[in-house]
C-alpha positions as CSV (number, residue, x, y, z in Angstrom):
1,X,0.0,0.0,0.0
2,X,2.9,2.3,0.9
3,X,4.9,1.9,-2.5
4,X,1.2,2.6,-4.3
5,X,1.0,5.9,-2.8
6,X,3.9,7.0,-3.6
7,X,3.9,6.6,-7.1
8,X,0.4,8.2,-6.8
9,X,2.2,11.3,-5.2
10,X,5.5,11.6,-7.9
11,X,3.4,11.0,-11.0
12,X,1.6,14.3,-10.5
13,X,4.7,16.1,-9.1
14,X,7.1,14.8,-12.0
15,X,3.5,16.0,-14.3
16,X,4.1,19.3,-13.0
17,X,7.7,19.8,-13.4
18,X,7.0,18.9,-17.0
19,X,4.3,21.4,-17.4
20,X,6.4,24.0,-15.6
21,X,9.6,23.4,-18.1
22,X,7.4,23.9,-21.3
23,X,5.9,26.9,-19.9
24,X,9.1,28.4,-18.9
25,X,10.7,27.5,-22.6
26,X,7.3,29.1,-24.7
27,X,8.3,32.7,-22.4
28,X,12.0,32.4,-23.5
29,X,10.3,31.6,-27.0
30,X,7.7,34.8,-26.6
31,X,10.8,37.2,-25.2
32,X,13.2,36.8,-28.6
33,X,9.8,37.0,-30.7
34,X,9.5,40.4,-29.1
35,X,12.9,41.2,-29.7
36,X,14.4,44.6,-28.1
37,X,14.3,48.3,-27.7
38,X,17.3,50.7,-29.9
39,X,18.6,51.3,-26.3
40,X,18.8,47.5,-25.3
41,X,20.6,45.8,-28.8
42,X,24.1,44.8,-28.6
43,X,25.0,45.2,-25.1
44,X,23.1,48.9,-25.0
45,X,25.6,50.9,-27.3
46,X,22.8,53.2,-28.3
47,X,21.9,54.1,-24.8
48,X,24.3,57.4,-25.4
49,X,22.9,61.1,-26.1
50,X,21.2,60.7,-29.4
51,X,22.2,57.3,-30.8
52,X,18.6,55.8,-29.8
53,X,16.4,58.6,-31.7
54,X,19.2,57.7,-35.0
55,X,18.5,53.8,-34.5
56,X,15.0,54.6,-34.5
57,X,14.8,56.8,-37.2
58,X,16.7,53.9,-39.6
59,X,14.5,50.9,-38.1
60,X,10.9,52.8,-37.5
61,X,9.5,54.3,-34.3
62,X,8.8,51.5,-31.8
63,X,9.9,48.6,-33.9
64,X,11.9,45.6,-31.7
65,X,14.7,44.4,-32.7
66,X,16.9,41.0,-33.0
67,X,20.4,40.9,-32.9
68,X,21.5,37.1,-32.8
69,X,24.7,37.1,-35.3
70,X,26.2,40.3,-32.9
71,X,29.5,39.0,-31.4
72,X,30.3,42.1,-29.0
73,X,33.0,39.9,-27.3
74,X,34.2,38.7,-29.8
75,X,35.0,41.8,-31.7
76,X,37.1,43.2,-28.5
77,X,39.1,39.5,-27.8
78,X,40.4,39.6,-31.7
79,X,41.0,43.1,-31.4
80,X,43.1,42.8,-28.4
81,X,45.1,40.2,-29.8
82,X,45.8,42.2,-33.1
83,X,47.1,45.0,-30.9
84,X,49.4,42.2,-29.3
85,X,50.6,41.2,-32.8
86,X,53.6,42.2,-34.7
87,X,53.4,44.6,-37.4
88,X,55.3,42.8,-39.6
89,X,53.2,40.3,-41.8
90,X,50.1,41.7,-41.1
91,X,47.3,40.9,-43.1
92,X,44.0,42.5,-44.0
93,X,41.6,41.6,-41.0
94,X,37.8,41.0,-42.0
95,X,35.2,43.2,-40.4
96,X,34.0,41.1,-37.0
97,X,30.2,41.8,-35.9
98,X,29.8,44.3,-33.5
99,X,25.8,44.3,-33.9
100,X,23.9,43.0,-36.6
101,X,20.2,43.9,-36.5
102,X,17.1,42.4,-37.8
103,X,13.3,42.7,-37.0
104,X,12.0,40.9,-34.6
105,X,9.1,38.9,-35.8
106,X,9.9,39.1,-39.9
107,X,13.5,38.7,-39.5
108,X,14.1,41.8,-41.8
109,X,17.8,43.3,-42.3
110,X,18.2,46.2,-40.9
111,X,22.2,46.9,-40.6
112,X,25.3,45.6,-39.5
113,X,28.2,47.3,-37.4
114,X,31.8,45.2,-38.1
115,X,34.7,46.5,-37.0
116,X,38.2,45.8,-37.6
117,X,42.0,46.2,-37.4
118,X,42.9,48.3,-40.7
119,X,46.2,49.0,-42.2
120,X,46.2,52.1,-42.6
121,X,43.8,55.3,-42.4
122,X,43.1,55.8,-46.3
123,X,43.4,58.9,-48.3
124,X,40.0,61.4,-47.7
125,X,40.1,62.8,-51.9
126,X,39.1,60.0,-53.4
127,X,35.3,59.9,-52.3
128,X,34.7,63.3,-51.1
129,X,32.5,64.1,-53.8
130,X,30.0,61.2,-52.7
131,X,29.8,61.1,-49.3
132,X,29.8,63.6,-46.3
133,X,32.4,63.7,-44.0
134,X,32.3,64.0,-39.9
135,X,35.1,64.8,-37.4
136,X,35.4,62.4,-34.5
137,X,38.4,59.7,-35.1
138,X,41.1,59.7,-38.0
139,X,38.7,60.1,-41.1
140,X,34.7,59.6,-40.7
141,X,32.6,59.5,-43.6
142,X,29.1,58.4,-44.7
143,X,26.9,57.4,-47.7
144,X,23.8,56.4,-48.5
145,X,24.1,53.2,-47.4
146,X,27.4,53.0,-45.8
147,X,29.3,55.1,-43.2
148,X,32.5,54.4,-41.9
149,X,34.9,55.7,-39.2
150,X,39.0,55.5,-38.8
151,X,40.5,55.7,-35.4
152,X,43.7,55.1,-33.5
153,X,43.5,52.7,-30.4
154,X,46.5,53.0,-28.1
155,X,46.6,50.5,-25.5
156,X,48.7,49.9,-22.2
157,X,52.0,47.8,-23.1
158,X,52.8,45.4,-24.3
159,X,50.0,46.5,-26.9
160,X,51.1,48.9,-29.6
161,X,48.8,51.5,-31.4
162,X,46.5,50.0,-34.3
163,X,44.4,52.1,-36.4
164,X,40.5,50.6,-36.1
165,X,37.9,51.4,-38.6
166,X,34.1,50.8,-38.0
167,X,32.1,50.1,-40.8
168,X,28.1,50.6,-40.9
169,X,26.1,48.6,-43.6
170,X,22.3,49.8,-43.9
171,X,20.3,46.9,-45.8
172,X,18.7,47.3,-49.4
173,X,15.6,46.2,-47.7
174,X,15.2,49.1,-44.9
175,X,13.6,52.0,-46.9
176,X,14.5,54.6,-44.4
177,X,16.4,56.8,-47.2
178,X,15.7,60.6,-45.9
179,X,17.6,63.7,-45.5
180,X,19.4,62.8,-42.1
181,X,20.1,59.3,-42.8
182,X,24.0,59.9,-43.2
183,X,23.9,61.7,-39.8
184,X,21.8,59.2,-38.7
185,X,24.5,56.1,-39.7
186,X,27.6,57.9,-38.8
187,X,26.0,58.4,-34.9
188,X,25.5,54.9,-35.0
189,X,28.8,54.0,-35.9
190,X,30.6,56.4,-33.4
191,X,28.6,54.9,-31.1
192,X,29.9,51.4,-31.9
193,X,33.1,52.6,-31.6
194,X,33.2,54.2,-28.4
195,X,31.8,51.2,-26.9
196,X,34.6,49.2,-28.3
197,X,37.5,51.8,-27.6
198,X,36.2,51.9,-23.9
199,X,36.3,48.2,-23.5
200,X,39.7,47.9,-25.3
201,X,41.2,50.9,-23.1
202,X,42.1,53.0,-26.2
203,X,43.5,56.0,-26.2
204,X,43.7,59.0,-28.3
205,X,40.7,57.5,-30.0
206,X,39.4,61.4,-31.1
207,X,36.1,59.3,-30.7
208,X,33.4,62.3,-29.6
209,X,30.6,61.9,-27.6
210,X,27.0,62.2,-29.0
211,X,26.4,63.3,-32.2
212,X,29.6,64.1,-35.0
213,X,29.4,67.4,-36.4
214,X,29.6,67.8,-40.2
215,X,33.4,68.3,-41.0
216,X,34.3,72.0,-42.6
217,X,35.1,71.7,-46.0
C-alpha cells in the first residue's frame, strides 16, 4: 500500500515539473519573438545622447529588434590580440560583428556594425564628392548606405597602437532613405566605436561623444 501511494504522489509532481519546463521554454520563445528596444541591442551601445532617436529613425519608431549574429566579445578578444601582434606580416583583418540587426518577428535586415583592425587610415580625396564627411576619429565618412569611421587605439604595453575602422552597412531592404540618414548612420557607428575603444582601453581615440558634427570643408 505504501509503494502505491507514492507513485500516486510523484506521477503528478514529475506531471508538474514537465508542465512548468514547457511553460518556462514558450516565455523564452515569446521574449526573442518580441525582440528589443534601440537602447537594449548589442549590449546597450545606443543608450548614449542621441544614438537611440538615429536607431530609431533607420528601423521605424517603436519597432523591436533582434540581434543574434552580434558577437560584441568577440570583436574586443580579436582586437586585443591584433594590438598584441607584430606589425610585420600583417594581413587585411575581415570586419568582426559588433551588432547586426534584424526585425523581430519578420527577420528583416536592418544593418550591421563590423569592426576591424585596418592597415592604414586611407586617403580622404578619393570619395569626397560622394559622401559627407564628420570629425570624430582619424577620417569619418558616410553614404547612403554605408558610413564608416577611422581611429587610433593606443593601448597599455605590451599593446602597440592599431588604427581601427568601423564600418556601418544599412540593408537594401530598410527603406528609411531621408535627409538625415548619413547623420543618422555615422552616430550609430561612433557609437559602436566608443563602446569598443572603452572596453579595449584606447587611447587618443578622437572618438566624440554624441552626435559628430559635419566636418568644414
Amino acid at each position: 500500500m505504501r509503494t502505491t501511494t507514492v507513485h500516486r504522489i510523484v506521477l503528478p509532481v514529475a506531471a508538474l515539473a514537465l508542465a512548468a519546463t514547457g511553460c518556462a521554454k514558450g516565455t523564452d520563445d515569446d521574449t526573442a519573438a518580441k525582440g528589443q528596444a534601440a537602447t537594449e541591442v548589442c549590449g546597450g551601445f545606443a543608450k548614449g545622447p542621441g544614438v537611440a532617436p538615429a536607431l530609431e529613425a533607420i528601423e521605424g519608431k517603436g519597432v523591436r529588434l533582434t540581434g543574434d549574429r552580434s558577437e560584441p566579445d568577440r570583436v574586443v578578444s580579436e582586437l586585443r590580440k591584433a594590438a598584441r601582434t607584430p606589425q610585420s606580416g600583417k594581413k587585411r583583418m575581415t570586419g568582426i560583428p559588433f551588432c547586426t540587426l534584424e526585425t523581430a518577428g519578420d527577420e528583416k535586415n536592418v544593418l550591421s556594425i563590423t569592426l576591424r583592425e585596418a592597415l592604414a587610415v586611407p586617403g580622404s580625396d578619393a570619395s569626397k564628392d560622394l559622401v559627407t564627411a564628420y570629425s570624430t576619429g582619424r577620417l569619418a565618412t558616410s553614404s547612403d548606405l554605408y558610413a564608416s569611421i577611422y581611429f587610433t587605439c593606443r593601448m597599455p604595453a605590451p599593446a602597440h597602437a592599431i588604427v581601427l575602422d568601423a564600418e556601418l552597412e544599412r540593408a537594401d531592404e530598410n527603406e528609411a532613405d531621408h535627409a538625415g540618414v548619413r547623420d543618422e548612420q555615422i552616430v550609430l557607428a561612433n557609437a559602436a566605436a566608443r563602446q569598443v575603444a572603452g572596453a579595449l582601453g584606447c587611447g587618443d581615440t578622437r572618438l566624440v561623444e554624441g552626435v559628430p558634427a559635419k566636418a568644414r570643408s
